[in-house]
VMD Tcl script that draws the C-alpha trace (Angstrom):
set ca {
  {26.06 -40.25 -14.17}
  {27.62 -40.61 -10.47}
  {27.13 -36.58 -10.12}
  {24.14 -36.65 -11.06}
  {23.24 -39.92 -8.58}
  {24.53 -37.74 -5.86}
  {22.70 -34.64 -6.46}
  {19.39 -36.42 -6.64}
  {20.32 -38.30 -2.96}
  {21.32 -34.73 -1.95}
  {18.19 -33.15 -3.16}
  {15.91 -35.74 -1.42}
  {17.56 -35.76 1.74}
  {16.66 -31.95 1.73}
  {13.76 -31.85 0.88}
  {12.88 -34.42 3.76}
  {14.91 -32.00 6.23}
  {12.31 -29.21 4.82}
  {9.20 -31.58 5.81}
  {10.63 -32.55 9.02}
  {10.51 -29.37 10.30}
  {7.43 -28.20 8.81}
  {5.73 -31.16 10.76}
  {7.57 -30.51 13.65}
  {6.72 -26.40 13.72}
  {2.80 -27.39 12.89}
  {2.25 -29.90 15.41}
  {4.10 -27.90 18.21}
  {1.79 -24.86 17.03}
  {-1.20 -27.56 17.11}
  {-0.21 -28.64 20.38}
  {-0.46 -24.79 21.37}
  {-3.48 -24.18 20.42}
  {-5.51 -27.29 21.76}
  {-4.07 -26.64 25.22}
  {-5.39 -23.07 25.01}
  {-1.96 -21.35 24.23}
  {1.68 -21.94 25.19}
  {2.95 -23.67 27.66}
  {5.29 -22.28 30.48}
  {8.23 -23.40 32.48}
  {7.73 -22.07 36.10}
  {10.63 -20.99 38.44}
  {9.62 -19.45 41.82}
  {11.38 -16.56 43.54}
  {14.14 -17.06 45.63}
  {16.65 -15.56 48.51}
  {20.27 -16.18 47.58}
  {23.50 -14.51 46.78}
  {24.05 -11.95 44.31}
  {28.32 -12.59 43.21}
  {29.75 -10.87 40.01}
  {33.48 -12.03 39.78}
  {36.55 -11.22 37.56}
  {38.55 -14.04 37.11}
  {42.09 -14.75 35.53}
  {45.56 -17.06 35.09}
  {48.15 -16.10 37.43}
  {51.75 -17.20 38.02}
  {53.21 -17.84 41.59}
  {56.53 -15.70 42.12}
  {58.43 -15.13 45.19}
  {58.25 -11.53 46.34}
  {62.26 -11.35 47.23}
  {64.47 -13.41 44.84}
  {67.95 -12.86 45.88}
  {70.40 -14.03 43.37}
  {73.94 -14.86 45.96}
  {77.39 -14.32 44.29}
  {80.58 -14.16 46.16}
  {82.64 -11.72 46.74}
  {85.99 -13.47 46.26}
  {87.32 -15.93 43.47}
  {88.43 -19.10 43.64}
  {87.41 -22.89 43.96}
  {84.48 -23.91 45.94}
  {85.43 -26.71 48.52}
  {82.61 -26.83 50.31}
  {78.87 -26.20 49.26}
  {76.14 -27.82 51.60}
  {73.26 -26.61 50.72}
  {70.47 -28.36 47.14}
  {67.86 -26.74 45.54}
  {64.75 -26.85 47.20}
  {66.49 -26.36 50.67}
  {65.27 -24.09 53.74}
  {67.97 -21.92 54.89}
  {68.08 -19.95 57.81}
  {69.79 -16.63 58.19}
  {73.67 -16.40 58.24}
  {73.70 -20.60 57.26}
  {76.73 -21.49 55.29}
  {75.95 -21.69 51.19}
  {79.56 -21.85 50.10}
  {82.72 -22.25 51.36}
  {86.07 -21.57 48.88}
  {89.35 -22.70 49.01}
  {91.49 -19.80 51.83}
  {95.17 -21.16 51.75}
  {95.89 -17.56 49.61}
  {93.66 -15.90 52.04}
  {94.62 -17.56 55.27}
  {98.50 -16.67 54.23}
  {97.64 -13.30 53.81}
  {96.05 -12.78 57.16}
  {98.99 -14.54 58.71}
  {101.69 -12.17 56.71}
  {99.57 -9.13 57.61}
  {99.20 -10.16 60.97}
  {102.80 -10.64 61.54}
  {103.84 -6.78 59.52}
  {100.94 -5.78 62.20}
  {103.37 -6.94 65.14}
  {107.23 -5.73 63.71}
  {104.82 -2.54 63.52}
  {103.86 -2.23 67.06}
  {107.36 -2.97 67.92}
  {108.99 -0.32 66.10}
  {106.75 1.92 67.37}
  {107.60 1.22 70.70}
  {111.33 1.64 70.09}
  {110.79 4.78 67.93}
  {108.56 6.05 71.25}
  {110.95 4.98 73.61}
  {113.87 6.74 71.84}
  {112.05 9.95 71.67}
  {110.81 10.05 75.31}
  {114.67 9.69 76.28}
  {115.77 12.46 73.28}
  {113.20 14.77 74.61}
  {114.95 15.26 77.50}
  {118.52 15.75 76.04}
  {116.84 18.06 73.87}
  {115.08 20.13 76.53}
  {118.65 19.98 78.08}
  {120.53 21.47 74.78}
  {122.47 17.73 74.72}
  {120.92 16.90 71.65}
  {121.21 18.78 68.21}
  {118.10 20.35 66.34}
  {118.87 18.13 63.49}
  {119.02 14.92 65.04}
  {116.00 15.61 67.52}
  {114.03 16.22 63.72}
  {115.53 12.79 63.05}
  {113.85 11.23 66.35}
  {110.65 12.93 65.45}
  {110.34 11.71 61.74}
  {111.30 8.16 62.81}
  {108.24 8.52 65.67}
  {105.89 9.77 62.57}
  {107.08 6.73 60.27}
  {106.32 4.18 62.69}
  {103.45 5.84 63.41}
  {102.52 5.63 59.87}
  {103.43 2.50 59.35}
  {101.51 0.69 61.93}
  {97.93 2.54 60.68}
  {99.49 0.67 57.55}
  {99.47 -2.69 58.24}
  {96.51 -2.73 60.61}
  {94.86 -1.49 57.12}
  {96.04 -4.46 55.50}
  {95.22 -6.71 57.82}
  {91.52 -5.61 58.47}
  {91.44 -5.94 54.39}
  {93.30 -9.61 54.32}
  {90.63 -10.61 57.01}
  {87.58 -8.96 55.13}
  {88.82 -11.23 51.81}
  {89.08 -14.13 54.44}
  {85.69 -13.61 55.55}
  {84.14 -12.84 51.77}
  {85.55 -16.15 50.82}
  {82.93 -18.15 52.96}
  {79.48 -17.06 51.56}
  {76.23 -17.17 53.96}
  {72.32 -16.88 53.24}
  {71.29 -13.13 53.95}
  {67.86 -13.99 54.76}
  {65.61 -16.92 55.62}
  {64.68 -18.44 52.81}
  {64.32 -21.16 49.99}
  {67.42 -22.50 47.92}
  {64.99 -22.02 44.36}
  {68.16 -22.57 42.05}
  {71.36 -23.88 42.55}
  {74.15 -23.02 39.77}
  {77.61 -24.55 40.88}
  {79.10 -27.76 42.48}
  {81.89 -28.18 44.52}
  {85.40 -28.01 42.93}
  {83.78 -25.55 40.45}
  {86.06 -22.60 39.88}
  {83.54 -19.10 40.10}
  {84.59 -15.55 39.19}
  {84.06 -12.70 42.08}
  {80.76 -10.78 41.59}
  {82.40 -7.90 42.66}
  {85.68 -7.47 41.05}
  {84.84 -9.10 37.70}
  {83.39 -7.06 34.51}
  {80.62 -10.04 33.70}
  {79.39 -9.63 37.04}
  {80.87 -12.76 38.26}
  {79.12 -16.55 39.05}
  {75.94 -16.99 40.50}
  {76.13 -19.53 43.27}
  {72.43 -19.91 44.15}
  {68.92 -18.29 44.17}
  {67.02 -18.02 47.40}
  {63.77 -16.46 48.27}
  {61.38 -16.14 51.24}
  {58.67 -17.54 50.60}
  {56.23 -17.18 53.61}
  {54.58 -14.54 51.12}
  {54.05 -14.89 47.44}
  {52.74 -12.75 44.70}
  {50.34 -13.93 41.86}
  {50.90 -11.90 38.65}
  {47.92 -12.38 36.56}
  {46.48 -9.89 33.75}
  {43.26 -8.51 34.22}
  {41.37 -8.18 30.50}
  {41.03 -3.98 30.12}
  {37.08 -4.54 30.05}
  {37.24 -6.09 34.02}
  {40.35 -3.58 35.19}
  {38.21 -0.70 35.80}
  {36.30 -3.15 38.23}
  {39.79 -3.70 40.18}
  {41.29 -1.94 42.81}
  {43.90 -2.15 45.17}
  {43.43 -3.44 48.92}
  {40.33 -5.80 47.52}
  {40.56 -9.31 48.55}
  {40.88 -12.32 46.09}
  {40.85 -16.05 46.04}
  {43.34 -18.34 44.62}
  {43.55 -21.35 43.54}
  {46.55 -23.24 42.59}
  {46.36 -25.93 39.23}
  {48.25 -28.82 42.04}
  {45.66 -27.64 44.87}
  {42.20 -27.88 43.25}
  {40.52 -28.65 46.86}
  {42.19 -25.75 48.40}
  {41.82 -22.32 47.77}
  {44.17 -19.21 49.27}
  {43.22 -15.75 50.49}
  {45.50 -12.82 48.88}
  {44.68 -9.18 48.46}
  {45.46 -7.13 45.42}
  {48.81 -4.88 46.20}
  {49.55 -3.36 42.81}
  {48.29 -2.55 39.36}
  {49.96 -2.22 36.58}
  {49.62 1.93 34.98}
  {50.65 1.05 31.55}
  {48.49 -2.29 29.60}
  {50.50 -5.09 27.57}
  {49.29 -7.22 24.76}
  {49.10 -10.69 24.72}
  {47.18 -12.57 21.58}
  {45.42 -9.07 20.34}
  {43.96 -8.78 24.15}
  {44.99 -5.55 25.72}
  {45.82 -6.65 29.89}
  {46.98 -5.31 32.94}
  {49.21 -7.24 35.09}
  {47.72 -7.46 38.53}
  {49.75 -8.15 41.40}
  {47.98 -10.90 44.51}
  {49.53 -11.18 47.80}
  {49.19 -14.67 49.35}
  {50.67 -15.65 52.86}
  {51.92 -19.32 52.33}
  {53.12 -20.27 55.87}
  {52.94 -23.97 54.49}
  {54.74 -23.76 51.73}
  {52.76 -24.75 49.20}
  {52.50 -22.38 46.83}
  {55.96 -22.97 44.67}
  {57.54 -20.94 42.80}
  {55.89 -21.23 38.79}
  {53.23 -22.72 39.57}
  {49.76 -21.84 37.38}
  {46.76 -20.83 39.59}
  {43.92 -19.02 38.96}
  {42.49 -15.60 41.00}
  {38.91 -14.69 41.25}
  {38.12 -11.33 42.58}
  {34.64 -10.46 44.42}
  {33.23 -7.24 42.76}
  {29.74 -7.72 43.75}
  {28.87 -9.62 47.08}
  {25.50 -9.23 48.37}
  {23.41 -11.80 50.68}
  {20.21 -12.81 51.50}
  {18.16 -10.43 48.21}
  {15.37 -11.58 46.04}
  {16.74 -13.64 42.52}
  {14.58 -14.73 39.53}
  {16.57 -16.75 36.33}
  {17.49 -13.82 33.81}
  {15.53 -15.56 31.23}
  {12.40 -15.19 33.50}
  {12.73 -11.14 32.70}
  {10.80 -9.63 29.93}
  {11.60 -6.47 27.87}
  {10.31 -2.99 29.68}
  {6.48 -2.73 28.77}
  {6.64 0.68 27.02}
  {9.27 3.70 26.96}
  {7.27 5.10 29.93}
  {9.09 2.61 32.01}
  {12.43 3.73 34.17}
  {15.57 1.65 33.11}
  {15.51 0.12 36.26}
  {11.75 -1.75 35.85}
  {10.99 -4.72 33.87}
  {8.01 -7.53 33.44}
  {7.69 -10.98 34.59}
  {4.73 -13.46 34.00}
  {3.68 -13.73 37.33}
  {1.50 -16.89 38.40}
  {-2.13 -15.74 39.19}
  {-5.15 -17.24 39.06}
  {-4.19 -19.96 37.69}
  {-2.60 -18.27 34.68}
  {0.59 -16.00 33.98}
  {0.03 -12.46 34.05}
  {3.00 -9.41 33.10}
  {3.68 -7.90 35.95}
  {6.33 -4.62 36.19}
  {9.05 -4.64 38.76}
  {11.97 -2.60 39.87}
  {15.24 -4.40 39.27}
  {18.79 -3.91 40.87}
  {22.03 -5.75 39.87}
  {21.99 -8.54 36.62}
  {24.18 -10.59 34.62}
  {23.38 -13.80 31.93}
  {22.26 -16.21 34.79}
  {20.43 -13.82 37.82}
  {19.09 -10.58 38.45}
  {17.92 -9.05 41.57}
  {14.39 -7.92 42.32}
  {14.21 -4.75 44.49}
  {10.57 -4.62 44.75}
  {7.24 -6.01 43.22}
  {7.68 -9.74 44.18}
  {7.84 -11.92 46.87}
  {9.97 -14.91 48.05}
  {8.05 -17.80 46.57}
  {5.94 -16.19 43.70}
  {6.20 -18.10 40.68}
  {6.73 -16.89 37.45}
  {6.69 -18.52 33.73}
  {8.71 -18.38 31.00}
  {6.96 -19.33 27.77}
  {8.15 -22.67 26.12}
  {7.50 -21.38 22.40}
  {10.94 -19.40 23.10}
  {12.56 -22.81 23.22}
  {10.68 -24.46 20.03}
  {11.89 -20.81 18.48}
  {15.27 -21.57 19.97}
  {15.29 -25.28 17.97}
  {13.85 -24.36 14.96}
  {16.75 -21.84 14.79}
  {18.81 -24.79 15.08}
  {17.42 -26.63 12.63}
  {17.97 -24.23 10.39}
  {21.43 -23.87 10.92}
  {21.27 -28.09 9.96}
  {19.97 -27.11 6.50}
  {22.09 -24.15 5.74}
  {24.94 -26.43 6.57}
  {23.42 -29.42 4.25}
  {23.46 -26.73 1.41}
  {26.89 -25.37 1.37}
  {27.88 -29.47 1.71}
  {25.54 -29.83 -1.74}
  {27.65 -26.96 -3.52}
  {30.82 -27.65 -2.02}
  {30.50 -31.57 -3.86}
  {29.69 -29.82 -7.43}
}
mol new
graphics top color blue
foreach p $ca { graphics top sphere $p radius 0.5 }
foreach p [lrange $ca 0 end-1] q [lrange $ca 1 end] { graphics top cylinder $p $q radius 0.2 }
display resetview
């Protein structure tokens, strides 16, 4: 007895739906008729800008991220430097513990100076020999004796001064300095933290820190394969950052990707913005958005898009359409030649003047509502046979 309670309410509040918009379509077609036809919305012709733009999500990312390791191992004793820092050129990032590396230099340093003095006793003995020799006072064999112990020394020094040019360069590799101006973007390590060398060890040893310059940024963002063909290199864009929504930043396009991804069954190409960012604003992750100018053109003739009519007959070029132009107190078609268009504008190359007016019939808007209103009642019948 309820289901048959609701069907009946169901049934009558379609049935009113039905008569709604029967009364609605008649007295709008009424309405046409006693004022002598339909009535128009008028929109006049106008000098603007013409702008088609491709637009997309980007990510900020510095152009040169330098990831700094150190050359030596050992514990970090001093390390002066946070995330978020500017760093200039040759600034100290890291400092490790030298007392193994300070005791080398001095040990190599002090081989380095019995060198040079045996040398100059192993020289001095031979320049005294030589003459004994050159004299017959001084046996073949033992003058072969001087001459070896000259070599040796010889030898010996080129030795140590080896060693302690190396012993220095591990003194030196143990204090680690920013190779560029830049941005401290991570940090990885404390002080008293133990790291690996980046050199000498098979993992590739401990990052200390992550720097960048950013003066410059790129904007990755992917370009839907429909809009790429649009795109080129060297064009200028605009972007906007999601923190900065009253500014906007000037890049150019420096690379395009030659091979798509996908992302979400969309096919893309990543497209690659350079931005100059003397302020530093632009960090590192942040989510902007690019617009690129594919069409620009000023000061033309624009009429609404809706305001276009179909060509009048297949006599007419591609490039002509008709307008209801305002004459005589009534709207007349009227052909003219058409340039660039998209859903909002298009541009009128000839046949109209700044300020005409033209009309776009009103009936296309009742047409538009009774469409809706149909929709209503389709909808109110699949909710009557989705309650059976």
């Amino acid at each position: 007895m309820r289901l048959s309670k609701s069907r009946l309410i169901i049934g009558l509040i379609f049935i009113a739906i039905i008569a709604i918009v029967i009364i609605y379509f008649v007295n709008g077609k009424a309405k046409d008729r006693e004022s002598g036809g339909p009535k128009f919305k008028e929109f006049a012709v106008e000098r603007g800008t013409f702008q088609v733009l491709v637009s997309a999500n980007g990510v900020v990312k510095p152009i040169d991220r330098i990831e700094i390791k150190s050359k030596a191992s050992g514990q970090i004793e001093e390390l002066p430097v946070e995330q978020g820092d500017f760093v200039r050129k040759g600034q100290l990032i890291a400092r490790l513990d030298q007392k193994d590396e300070r005791a080398a230099v001095a040990q190599a340093q002090a081989d380095l100076d019995i060198a040079e003095a045996e040398l100059q006793q192993a020289q001095r003995i031979y320049d005294r020999r030589n003459e004994l020799f050159e004299k017959k006072l001084v046996s073949e064999e033992e003058w072969n004796q001087i001459e070896l112990n000259l070599t040796v020394a010889k030898g010996k020094l080129v030795q140590v001064t080896t060693a302690l040019d190396r012993a220095q360069e591990r003194l030196s590799e143990s204090v680690v300095r920013a190779p560029i101006d830049g941005v401290i973007l991570q940090k990885y390590v404390e002080e008293g933290q133990i790291i690996a060398s980046g050199v000498s060890n098979v993992g590739g040893g401990t990052p200390i820190v992550d720097i960048a310059d950013m003066s410059s940024v790129h904007i990755e963002a992917g370009i839907d394969e429909i809009d790429i063909g649009k795109v080129r290199v060297g064009q200028p864009a605009m972007v906007v950052a999601d923190a900065y929504h009253e500014l906007s930043f000037r890049g150019k396009i420096v690379r395009i990707a030659p091979e798509a991804k996908i992302e979400q069954n969309v096919t893309l190409f990543d497209v690659v913005v350079e931005v100059e960012n003397a302020e530093g604003r632009l960090k590192s992750g942040m989510n902007t958005t690019i617009e690129i100018t594919i069409v620009n053109k000023k000061d033309i003739l624009l009429i609404p898009a809706m305001a276009l009519q179909m060509p009048p007959g297949p006599e007419a070029a591609s490039d002509e359409g008709t307008v209801l132009l305002k004459q005589d107190g009534g709207f007349k078609p009227h052909r003219v030649k058409i340039g660039l268009s998209n859903f909002k504008q298009v541009e009128i190359l000839s046949g109209l003047s700044e300020g005409d007016i033209l009309g776009v019939p009103m009936t296309s808007r009742l047409k538009a509502e009774n469409e809706q209103m149909e929709e209503r009642i389709r909808s109110s019948r699949s909710f009557g046979t989705s309650s059976r």
